[in-house]
C-alpha atoms as an extended CHARMM CRD file, in Angstrom:
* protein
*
       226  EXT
         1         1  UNK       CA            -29.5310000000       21.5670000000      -31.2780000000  PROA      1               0.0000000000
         2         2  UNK       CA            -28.5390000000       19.9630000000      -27.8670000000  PROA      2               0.0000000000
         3         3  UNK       CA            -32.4570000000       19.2060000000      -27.8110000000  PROA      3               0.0000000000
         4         4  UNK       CA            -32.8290000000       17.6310000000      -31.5570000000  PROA      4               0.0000000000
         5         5  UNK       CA            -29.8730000000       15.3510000000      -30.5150000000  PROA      5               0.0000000000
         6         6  UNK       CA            -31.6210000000       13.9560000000      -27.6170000000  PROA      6               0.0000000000
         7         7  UNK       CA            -34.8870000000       13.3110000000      -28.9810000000  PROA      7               0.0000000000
         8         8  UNK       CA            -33.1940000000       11.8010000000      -31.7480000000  PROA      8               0.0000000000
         9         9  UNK       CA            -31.4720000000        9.7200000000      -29.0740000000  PROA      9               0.0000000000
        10        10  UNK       CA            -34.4150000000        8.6950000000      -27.6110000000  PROA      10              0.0000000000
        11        11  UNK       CA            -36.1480000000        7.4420000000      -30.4560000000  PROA      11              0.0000000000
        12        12  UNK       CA            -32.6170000000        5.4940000000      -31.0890000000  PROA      12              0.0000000000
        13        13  UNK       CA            -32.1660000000        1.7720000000      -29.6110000000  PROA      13              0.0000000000
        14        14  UNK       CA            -30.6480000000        2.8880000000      -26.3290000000  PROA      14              0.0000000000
        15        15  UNK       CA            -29.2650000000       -0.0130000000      -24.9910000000  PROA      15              0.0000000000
        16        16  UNK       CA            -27.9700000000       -1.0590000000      -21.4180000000  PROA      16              0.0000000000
        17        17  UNK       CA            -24.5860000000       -0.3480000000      -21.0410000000  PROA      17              0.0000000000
        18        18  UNK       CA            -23.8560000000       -3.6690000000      -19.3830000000  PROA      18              0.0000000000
        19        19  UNK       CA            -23.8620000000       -5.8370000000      -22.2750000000  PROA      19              0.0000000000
        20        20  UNK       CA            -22.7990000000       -3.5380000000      -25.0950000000  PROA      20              0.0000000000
        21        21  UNK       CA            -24.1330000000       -3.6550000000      -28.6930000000  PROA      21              0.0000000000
        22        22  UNK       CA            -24.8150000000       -1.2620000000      -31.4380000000  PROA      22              0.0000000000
        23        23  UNK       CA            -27.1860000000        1.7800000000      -30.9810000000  PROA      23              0.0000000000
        24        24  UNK       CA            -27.3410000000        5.3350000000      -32.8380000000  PROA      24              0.0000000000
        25        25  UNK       CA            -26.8200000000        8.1790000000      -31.8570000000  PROA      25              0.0000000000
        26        26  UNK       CA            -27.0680000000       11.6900000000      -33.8590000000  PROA      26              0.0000000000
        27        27  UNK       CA            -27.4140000000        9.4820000000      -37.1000000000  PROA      27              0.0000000000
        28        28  UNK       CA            -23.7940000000        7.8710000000      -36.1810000000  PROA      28              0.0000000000
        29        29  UNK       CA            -23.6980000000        4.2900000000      -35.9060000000  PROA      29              0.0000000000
        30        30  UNK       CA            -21.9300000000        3.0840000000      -32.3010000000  PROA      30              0.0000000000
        31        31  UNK       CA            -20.9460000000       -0.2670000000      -31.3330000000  PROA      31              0.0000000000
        32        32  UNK       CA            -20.8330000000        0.2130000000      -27.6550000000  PROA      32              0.0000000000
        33        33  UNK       CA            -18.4760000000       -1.4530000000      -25.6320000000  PROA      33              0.0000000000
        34        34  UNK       CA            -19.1100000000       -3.4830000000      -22.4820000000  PROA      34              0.0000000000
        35        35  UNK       CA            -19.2830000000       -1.1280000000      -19.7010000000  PROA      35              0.0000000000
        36        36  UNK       CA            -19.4550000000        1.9440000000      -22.1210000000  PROA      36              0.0000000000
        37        37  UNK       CA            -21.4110000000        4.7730000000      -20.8210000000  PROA      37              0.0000000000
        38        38  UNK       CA            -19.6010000000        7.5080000000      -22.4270000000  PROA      38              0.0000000000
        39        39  UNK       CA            -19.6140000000        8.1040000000      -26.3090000000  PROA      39              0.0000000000
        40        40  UNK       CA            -18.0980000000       11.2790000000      -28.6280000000  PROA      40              0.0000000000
        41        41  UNK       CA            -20.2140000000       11.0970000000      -32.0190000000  PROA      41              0.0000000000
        42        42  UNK       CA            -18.3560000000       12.4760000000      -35.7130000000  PROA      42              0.0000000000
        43        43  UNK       CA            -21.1630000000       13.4970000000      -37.8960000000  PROA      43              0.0000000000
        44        44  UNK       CA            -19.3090000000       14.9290000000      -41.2150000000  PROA      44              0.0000000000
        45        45  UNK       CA            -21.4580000000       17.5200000000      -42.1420000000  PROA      45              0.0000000000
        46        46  UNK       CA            -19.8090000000       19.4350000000      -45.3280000000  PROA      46              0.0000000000
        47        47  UNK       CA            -16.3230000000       19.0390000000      -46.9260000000  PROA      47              0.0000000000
        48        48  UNK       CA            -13.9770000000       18.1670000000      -43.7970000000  PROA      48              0.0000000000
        49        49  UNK       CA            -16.3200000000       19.8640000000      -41.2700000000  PROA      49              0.0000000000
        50        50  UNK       CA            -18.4740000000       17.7350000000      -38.6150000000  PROA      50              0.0000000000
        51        51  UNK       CA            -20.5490000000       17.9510000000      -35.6810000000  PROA      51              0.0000000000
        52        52  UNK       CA            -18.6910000000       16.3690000000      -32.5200000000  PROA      52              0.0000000000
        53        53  UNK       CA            -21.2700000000       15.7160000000      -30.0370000000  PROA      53              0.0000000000
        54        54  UNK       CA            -20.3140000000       13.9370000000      -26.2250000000  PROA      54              0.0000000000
        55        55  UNK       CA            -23.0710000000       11.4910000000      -25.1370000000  PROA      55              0.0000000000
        56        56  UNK       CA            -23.4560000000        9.9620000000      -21.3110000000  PROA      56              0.0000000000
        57        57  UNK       CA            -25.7040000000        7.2500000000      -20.7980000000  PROA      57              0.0000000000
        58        58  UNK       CA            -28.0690000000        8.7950000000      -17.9210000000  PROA      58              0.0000000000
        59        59  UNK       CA            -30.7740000000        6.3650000000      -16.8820000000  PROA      59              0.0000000000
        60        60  UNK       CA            -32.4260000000        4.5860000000      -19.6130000000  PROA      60              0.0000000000
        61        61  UNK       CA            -31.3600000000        6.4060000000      -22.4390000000  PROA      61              0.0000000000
        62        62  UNK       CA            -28.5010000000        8.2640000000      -24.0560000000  PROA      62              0.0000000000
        63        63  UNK       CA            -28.3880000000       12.2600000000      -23.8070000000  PROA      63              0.0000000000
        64        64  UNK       CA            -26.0960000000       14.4620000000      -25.3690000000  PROA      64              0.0000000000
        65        65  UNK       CA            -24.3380000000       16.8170000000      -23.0560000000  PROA      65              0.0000000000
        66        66  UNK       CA            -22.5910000000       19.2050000000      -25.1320000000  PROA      66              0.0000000000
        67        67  UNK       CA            -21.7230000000       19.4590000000      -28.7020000000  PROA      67              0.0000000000
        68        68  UNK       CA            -19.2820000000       21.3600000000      -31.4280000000  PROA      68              0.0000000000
        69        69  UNK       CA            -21.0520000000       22.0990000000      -34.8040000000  PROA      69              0.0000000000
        70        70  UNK       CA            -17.0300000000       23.1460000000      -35.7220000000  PROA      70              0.0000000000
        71        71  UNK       CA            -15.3320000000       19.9660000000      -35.7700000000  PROA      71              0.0000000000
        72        72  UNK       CA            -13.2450000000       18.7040000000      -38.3130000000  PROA      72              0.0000000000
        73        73  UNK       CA            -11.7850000000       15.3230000000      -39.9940000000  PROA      73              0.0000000000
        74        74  UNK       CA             -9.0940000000       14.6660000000      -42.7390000000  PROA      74              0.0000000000
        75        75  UNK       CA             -8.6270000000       16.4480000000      -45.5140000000  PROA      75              0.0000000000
        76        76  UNK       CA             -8.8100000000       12.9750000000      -47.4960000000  PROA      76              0.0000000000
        77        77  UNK       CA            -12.3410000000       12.2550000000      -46.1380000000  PROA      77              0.0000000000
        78        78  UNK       CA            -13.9410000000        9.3900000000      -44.9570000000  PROA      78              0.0000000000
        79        79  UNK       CA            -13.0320000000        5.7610000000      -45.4360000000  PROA      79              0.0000000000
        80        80  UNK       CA            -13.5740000000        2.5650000000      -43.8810000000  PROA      80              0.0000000000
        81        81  UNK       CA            -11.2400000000        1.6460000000      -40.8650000000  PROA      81              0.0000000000
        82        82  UNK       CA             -9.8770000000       -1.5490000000      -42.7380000000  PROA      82              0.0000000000
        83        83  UNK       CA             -9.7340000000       -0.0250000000      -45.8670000000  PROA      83              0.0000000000
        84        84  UNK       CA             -7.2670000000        2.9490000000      -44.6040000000  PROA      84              0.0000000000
        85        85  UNK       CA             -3.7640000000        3.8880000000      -46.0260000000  PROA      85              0.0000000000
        86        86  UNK       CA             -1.1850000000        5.3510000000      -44.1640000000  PROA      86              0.0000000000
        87        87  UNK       CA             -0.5030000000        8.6800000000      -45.9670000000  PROA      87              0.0000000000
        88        88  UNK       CA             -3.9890000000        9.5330000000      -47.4670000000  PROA      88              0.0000000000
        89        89  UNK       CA             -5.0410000000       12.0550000000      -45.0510000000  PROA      89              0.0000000000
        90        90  UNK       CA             -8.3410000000        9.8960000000      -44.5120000000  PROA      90              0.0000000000
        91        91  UNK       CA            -10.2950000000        9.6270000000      -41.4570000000  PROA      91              0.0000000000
        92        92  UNK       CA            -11.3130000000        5.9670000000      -40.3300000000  PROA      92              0.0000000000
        93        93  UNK       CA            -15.3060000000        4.8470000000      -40.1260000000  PROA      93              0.0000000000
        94        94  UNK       CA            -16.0100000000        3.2910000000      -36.9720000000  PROA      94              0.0000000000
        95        95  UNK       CA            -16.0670000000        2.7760000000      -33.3450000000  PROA      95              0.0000000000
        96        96  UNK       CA            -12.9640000000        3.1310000000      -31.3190000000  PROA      96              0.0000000000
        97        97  UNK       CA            -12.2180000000        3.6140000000      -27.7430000000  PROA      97              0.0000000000
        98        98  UNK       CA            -10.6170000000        6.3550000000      -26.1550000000  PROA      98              0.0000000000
        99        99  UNK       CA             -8.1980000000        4.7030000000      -23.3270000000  PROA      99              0.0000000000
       100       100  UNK       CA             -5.6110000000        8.0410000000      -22.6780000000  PROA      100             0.0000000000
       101       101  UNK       CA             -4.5410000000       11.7140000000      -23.5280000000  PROA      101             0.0000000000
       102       102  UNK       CA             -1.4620000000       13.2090000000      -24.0770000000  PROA      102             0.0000000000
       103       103  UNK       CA             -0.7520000000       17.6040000000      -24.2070000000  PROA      103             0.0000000000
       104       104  UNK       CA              1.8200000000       19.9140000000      -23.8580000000  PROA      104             0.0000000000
       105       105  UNK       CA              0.5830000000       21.4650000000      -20.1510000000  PROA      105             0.0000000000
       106       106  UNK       CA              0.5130000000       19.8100000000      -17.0210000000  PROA      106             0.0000000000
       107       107  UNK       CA             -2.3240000000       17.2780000000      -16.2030000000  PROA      107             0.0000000000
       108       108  UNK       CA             -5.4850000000       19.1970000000      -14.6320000000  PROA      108             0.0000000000
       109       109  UNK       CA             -6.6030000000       17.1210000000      -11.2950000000  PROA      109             0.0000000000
       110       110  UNK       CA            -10.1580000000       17.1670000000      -12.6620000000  PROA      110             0.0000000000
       111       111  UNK       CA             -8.9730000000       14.8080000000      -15.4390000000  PROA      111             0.0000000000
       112       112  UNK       CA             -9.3980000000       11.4180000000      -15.0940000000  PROA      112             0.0000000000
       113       113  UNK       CA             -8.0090000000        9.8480000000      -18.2310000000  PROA      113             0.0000000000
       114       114  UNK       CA             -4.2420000000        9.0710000000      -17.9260000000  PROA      114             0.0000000000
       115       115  UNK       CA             -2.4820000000       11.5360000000      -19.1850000000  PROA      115             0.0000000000
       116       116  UNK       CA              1.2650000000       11.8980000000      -20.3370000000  PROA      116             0.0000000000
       117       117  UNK       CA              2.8580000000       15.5200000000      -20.7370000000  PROA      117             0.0000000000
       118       118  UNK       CA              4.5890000000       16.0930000000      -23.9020000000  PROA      118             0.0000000000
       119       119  UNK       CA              8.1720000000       16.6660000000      -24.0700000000  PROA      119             0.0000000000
       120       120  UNK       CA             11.5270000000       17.4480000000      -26.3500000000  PROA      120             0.0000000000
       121       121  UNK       CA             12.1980000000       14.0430000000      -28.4760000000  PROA      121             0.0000000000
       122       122  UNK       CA              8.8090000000       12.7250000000      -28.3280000000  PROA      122             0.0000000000
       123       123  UNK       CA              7.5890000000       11.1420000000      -31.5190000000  PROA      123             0.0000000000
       124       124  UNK       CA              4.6880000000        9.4800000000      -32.9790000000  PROA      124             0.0000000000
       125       125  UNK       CA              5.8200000000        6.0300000000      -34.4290000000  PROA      125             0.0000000000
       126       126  UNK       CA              4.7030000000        5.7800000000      -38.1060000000  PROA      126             0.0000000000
       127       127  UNK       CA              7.7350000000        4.1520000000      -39.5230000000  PROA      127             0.0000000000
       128       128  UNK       CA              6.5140000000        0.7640000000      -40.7140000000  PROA      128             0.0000000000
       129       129  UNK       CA              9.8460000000       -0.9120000000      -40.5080000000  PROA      129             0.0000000000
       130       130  UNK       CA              9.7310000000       -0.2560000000      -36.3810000000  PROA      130             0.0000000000
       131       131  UNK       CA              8.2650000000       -2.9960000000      -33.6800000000  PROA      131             0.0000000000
       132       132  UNK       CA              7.0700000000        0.4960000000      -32.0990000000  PROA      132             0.0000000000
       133       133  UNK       CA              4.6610000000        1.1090000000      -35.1350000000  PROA      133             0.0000000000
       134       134  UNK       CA              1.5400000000        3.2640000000      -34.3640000000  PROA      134             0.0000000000
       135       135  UNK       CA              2.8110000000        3.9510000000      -30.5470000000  PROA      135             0.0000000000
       136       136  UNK       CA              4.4020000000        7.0140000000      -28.5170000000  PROA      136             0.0000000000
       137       137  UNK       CA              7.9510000000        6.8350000000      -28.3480000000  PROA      137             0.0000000000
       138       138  UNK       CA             10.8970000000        9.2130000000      -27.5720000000  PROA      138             0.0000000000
       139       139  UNK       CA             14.0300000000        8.9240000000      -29.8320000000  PROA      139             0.0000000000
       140       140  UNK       CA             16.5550000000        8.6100000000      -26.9080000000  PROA      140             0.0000000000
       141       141  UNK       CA             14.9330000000        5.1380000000      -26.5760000000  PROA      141             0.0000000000
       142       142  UNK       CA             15.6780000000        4.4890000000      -30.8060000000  PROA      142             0.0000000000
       143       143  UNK       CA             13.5080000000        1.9150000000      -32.3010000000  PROA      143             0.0000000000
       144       144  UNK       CA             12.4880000000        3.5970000000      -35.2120000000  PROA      144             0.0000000000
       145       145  UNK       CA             14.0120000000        6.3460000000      -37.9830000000  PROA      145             0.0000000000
       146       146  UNK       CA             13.2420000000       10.0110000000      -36.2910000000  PROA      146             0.0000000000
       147       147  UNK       CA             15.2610000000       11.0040000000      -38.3020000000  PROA      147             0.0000000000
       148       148  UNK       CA             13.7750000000       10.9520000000      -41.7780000000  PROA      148             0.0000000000
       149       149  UNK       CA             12.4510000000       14.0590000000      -43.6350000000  PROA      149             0.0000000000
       150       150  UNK       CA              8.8150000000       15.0470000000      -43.5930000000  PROA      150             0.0000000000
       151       151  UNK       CA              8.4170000000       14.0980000000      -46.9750000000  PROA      151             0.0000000000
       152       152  UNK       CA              9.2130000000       10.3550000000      -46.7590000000  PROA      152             0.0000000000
       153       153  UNK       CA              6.6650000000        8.0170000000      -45.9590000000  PROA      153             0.0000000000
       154       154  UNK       CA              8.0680000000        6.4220000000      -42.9920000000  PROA      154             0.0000000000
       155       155  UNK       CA              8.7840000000        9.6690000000      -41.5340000000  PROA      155             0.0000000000
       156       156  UNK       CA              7.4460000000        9.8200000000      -37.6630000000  PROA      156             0.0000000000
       157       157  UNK       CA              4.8120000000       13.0160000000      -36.1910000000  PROA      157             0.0000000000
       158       158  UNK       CA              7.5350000000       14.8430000000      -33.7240000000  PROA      158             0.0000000000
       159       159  UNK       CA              4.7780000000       15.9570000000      -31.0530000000  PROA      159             0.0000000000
       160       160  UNK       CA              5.9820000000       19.3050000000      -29.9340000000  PROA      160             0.0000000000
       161       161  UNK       CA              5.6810000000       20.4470000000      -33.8740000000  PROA      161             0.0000000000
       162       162  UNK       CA              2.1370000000       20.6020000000      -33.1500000000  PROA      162             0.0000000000
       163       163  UNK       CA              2.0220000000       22.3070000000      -30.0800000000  PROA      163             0.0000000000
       164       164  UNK       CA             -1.7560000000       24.1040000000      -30.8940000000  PROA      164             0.0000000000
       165       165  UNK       CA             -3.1330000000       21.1450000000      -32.0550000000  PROA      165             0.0000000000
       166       166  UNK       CA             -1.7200000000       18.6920000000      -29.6220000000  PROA      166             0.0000000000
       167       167  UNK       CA             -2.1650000000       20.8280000000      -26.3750000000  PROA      167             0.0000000000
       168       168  UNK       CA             -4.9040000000       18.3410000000      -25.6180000000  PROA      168             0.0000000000
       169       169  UNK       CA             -4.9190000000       15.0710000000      -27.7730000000  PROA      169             0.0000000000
       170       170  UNK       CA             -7.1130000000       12.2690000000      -26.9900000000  PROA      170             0.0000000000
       171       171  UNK       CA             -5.5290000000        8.7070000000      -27.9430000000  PROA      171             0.0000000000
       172       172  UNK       CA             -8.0080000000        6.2330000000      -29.9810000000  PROA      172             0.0000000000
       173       173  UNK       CA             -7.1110000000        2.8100000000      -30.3220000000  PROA      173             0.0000000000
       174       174  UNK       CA             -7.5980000000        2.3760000000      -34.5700000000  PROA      174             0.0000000000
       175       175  UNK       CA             -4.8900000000       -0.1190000000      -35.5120000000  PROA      175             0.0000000000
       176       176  UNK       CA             -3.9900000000       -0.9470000000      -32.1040000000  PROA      176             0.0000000000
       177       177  UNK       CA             -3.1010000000       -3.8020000000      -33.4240000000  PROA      177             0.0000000000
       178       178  UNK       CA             -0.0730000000       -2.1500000000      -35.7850000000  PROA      178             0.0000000000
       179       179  UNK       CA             -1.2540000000       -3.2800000000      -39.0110000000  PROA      179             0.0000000000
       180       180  UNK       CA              1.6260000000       -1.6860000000      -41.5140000000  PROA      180             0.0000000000
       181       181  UNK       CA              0.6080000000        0.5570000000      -44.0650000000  PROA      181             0.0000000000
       182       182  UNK       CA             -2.8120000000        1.3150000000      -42.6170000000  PROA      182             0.0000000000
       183       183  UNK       CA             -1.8830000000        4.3630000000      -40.5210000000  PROA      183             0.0000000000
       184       184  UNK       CA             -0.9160000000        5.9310000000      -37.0110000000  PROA      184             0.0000000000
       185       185  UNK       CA             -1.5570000000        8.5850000000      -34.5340000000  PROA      185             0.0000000000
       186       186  UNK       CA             -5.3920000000        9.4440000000      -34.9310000000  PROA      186             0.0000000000
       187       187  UNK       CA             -6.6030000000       11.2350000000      -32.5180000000  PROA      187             0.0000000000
       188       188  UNK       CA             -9.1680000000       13.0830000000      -31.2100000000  PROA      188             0.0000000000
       189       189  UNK       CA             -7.5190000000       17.0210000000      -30.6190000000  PROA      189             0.0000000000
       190       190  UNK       CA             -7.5480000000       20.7270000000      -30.7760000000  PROA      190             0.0000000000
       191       191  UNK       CA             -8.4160000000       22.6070000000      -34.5280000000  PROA      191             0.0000000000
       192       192  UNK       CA             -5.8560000000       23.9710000000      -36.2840000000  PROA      192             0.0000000000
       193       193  UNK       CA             -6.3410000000       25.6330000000      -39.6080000000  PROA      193             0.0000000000
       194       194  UNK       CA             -8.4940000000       23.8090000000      -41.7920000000  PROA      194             0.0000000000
       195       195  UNK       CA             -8.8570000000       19.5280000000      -42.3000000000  PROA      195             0.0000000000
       196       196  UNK       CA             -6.4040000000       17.2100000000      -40.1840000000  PROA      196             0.0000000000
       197       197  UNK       CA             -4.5410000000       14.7240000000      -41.7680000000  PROA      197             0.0000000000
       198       198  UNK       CA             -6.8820000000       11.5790000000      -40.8030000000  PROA      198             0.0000000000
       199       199  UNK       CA             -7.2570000000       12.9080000000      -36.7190000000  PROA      199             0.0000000000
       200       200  UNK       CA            -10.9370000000       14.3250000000      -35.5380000000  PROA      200             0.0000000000
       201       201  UNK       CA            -10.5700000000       17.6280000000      -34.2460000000  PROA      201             0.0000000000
       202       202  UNK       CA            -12.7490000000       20.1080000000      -32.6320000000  PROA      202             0.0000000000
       203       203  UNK       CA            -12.4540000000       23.3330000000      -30.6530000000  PROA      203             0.0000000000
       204       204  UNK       CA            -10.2740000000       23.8670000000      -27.8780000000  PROA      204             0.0000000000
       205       205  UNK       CA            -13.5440000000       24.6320000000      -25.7610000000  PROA      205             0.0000000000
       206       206  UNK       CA            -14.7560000000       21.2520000000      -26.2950000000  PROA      206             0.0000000000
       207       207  UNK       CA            -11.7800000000       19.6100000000      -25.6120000000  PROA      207             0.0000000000
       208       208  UNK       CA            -11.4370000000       21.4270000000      -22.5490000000  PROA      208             0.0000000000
       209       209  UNK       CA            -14.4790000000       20.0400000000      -21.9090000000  PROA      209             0.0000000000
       210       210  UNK       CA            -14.6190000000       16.8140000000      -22.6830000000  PROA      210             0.0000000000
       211       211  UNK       CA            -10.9040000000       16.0290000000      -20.5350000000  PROA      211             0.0000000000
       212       212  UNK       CA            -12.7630000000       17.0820000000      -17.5240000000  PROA      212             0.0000000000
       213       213  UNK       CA            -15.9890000000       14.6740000000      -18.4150000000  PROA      213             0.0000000000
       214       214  UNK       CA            -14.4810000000       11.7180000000      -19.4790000000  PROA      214             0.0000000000
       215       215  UNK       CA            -14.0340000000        8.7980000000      -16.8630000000  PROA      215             0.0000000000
       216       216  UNK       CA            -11.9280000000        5.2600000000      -18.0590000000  PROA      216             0.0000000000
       217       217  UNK       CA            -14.4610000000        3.6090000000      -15.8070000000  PROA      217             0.0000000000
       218       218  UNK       CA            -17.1780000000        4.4950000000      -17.7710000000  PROA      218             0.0000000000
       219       219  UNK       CA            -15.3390000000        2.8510000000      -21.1280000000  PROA      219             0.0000000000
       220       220  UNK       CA            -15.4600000000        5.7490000000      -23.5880000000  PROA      220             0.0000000000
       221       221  UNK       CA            -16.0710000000        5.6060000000      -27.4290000000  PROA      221             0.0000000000
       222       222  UNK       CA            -15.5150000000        7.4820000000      -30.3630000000  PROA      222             0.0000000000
       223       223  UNK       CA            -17.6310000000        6.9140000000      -33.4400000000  PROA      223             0.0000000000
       224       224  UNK       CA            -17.0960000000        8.2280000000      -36.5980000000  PROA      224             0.0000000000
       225       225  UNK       CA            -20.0550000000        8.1390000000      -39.3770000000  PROA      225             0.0000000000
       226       226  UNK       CA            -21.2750000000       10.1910000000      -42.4670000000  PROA      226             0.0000000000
């Protein structure tokens, strides 16, 4: 497979990572990023299942390094980035970059990403009356309602509920920007059960992995395509 993906790679428009600019990779559309030399490809595959495949730029052309045939995106499928609702369970088209982690271990001194260790009160804004909207925030520091129910739409993600899933989460930056209503918190992070609730996922292996490959110098990506 690791083969297919680099001759298909090859026969892509590899571009210089200097300057940025779209290419393809495994049949996933990527709008590189100046600088970007790193890139983790979502193919969806079959129902919420998807091939996650990590890319280095290695001379002239891209090749993929390793890949996960298990991955997984939300249970509400696919859906263009600026067409997303908060609450759908959809997973957002596009290209996004991936500028930090966060898990429930210590960091590993191989990582290079920053990384911030999980602990009690820690919360994933996605109240959409907060100024903290779509950002990592404890509720000693208030700002937002931690304390609504599950079941109510404002309701924030309380990190350590998640401990499998979220013992290595990679940060992308979709509505960095805090655009109410559109959604918060996807991420790139360890399978659980079945489909996520608009996150990527793949297998702990692979995300292993990947912490130890990817470098902030090299400006990592995540693309997500059909």
């Amino acid at each position: 497979m690791i083969t297919e993906l680099v001759l298909a790679a090859a026969l892509s428009s590899a571009l210089s990572s200097a300057g940025g600019g779209p290419t393809t990779l495994d049949g996933v559309r990527v709008h590189l990023e100046p600088g970007t030399q790193q890139v983790v490809t979502v193919n969806h595959t079959d129902g919420y299942h998807a091939r996650v495949t990590f890319w280095k730029l290695a001379g002239a052309g891209w090749k993929a390094r390793f890949s996960a045939e298990d991955g997984r995106i939300g249970y509400g499928g696919l859906v263009r980035g600026t067409q997303r609702k908060q609450g759908t369970g959809t997973t957002p088209l596009g290209t996004y970059a991936l500028p930090w982690a966060f898990g429930m271990g210590a960091p590993d001194d191989r990582w290079k990403l920053r990384y911030r260790q999980v602990r009690t009160g820690d919360f994933w804004v996605q109240d959409n009356a907060s100024a903290y909207y779509n950002r990592y925030r404890n509720q000693a520091e208030g700002g937002f309602r931690w304390w609504l129910p599950a079941s109510d739409p404002d309701s924030s993600e309380r990190l350590t509920d998640f401990r499998h899933q979220y013992r290595i989460a990679v940060v992308t930056d979709f509505n960095r920007s805090q655009v109410r209503h559109r959604g918060a918190g996807i991420f790139l992070h360890v399978n659980g059960h079945g489909a996520t609730a608009g996150c990527v996922s793949a297998p702990g292996v692979f995300m292993d992995r990947l912490m130890r490959a990817l470098d902030p110098a090299k400006a990592p990506v995540i693309a997500v395509g059909r």
